[in-house]
Each structure stands twice: as structure tokens, then as C-alpha cells.
C-alpha positions, 0 to 999 in steps of 0.5 A: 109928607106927615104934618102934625098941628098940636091942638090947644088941648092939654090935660093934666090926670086927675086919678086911676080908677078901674081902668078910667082915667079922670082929667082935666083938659086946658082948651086952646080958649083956656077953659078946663073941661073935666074927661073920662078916658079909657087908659087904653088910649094912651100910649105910656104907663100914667100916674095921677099928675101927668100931663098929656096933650092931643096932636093931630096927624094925617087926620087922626088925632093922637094922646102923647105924653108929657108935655108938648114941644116948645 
């Protein structure tokens, strides 16, 4: 049986630049942490603005774009 908990950590895409994407993540402690990502790492075509957000599942913790479930 899958199940998913939805990290606290939201991230909004800065910009595109050499395949690096620079964002902002919003933690569960409201704190905003800047991160480098290789845009391999995400599973969708991104555009500055996005938002993303960490899920964990069966212990591997997985980017999903948009926003997370309500």
C-alpha cells in the first residue's frame, strides 16, 4: 500500500538558466530557502513562476508540479 505525506516544502521557480533552475522553497517553518535544481529533476516542462512541491512516497521523495492537494 502507497502512502504519500506532502512535505511542507513548496517552491516557487525563480528563472531558467543552463539547464539550473533557481527557486525559492517556502518550508513547513515558513522560512524561504533559495536551491539550484538540475530541471532534469522535475517531471514537467517549467517556466519561471511555477510552483512545485516535495511529496514523499514509499521512501523516495518525489518534485510534482503545480500546487499540492488541498
Amino acid at each position: 500500500m502507497k502512502t504519500a505525506l506532502i512535505l511542507f516544502f513548496i517552491g516557487t521557480v525563480d528563472f531558467i538558466e543552463n539547464g539550473v533552475v533557481s527557486a525559492e522553497i517556502t518550508t513547513s517553518h515558513r522560512t524561504i530557502e533559495e536551491v539550484e535544481l538540475p530541471v532534469q529533476l522535475f517531471p514537467c516542462e517549467i517556466r519561471e513562476s511555477d510552483i512545485f512541491y516535495f511529496v514523499y512516497v514509499d521512501g523516495v521523495t518525489e518534485i510534482r508540479c503545480g500546487e499540492p492537494p488541498r
